[in-house]
C-alpha positions in Angstrom: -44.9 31.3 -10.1 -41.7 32.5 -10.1 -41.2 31.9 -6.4 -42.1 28.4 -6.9 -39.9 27.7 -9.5 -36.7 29.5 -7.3 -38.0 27.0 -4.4 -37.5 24.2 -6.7 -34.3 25.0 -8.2 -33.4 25.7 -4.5 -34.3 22.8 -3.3 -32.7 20.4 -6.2 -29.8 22.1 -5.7 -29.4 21.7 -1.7 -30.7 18.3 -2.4 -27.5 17.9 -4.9 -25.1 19.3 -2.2 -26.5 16.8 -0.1 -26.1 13.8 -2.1 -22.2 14.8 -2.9 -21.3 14.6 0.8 -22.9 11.4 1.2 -21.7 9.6 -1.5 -17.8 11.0 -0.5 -18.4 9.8 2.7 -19.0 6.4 1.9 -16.0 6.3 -0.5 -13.4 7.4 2.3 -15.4 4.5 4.6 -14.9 2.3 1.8 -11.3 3.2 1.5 -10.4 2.6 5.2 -10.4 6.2 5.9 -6.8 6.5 4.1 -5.1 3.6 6.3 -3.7 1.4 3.3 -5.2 -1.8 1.5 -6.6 -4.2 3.3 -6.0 -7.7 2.2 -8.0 -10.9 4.1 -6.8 -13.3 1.8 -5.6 -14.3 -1.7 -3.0 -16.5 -3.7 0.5 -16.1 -2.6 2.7 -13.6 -4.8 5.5 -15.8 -6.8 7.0 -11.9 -7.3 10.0 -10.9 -5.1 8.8 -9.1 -1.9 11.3 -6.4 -2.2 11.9 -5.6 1.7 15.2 -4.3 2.7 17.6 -7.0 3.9 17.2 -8.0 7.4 13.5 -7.5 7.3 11.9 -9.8 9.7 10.2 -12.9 8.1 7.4 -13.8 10.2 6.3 -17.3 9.6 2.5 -17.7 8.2 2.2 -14.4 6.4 1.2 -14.7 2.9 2.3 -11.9 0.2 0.0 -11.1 -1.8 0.8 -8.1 -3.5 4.2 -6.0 -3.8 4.8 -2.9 -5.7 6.5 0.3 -6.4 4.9 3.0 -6.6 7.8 5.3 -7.5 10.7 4.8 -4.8 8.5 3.4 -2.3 7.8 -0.5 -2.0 4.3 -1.2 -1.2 3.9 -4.6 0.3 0.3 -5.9 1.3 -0.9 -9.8 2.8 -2.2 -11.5 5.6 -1.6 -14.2 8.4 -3.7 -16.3 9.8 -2.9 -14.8 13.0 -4.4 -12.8 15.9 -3.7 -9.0 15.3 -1.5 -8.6 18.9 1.0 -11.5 17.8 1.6 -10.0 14.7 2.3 -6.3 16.1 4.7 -7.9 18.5 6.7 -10.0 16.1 7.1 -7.2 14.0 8.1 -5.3 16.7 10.5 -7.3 18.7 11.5 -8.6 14.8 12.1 -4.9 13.7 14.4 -4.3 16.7 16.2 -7.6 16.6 17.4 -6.4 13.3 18.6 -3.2 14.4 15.7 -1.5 13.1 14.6 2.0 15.4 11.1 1.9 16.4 9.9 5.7 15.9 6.2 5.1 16.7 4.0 1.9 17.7 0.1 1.6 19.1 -2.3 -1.3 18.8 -5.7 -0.3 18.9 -8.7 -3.0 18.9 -8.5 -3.4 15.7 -5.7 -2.1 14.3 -1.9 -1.6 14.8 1.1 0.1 13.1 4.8 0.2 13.8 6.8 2.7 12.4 10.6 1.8 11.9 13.9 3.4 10.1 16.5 0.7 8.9 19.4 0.9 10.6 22.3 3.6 8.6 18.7 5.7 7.9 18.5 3.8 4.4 15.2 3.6 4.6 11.9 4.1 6.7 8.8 2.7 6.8 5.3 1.6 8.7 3.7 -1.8 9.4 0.0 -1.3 9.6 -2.4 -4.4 10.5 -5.4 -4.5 10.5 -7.8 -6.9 11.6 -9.8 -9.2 9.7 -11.6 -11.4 11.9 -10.3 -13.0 15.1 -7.8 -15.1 13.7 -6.6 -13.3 10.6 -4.9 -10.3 9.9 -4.3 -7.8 7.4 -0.4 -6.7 6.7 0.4 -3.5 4.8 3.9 -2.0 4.8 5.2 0.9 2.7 9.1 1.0 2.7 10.6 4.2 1.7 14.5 4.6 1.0 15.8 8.1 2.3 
């Protein structure tokens, strides 16, 4: 008997362990794995954006959302716009302005571009990410140095 019941608190609490594991797995899935808030669509923010002067302005994208979150400007909205024309505006747009470009990659579905403002006031990454085939996510965290 008292094998039987060891097997079955055994086995609820392997089962349990289980179950954890699972259920955090499908939480960092559900959070995009850490790569910042995706945002498809919503109503245009009436709030100011709070990007450092000289920040490119591509035209189309719709601000949904900006934020601090401490020092750091969190900025998240969309386009209605393929994921490649995006990463190269803000890319070519980034170093019109005399932004530095210390990292860039576009994936299939995803890009970033990381940048520091020129006089190192501040440094930051663009990440999109895509929606469907013609819109795409914007996320940019700004930090000031």
């Amino acid at each position: 008997m008292r094998k039987l019941m060891l097997m079955i608190v055994l086995g609820g609490v392997l089962a349990g362990c289980g179950g954890d594991s699972e259920s955090e797995a499908e939480r960092e899935a559900e959070e995009g794995s850490g790569r910042g808030t995706v945002t498809c669509e919503g109503t245009a923010t009436s709030d100011e954006i709070g990007l450092p002067a000289g920040f490119p302005e591509l035209d189309g994208v719709i601000w949904v959302e900006s934020e601090l979150n401490g020092p750091t400007r969190i900025v998240d909205g969309y386009a209605e716009k393929g994921l490649e024309e995006l990463y190269e505006g803000y890319k070519s747009g980034l170093e019109d302005a005399g932004y530095s470009i210390l990292f860039d990659e576009i994936e299939e579905d995803d890009a970033e571009v990381s940048y520091e403002e020129q006089g190192e006031a501040s440094d930051g990454i663009v990440a999109l990410r895509s929606c469907d085939e013609d819109t795409t996510s914007i996320h940019i965290t700004n930090r000031p140095k």
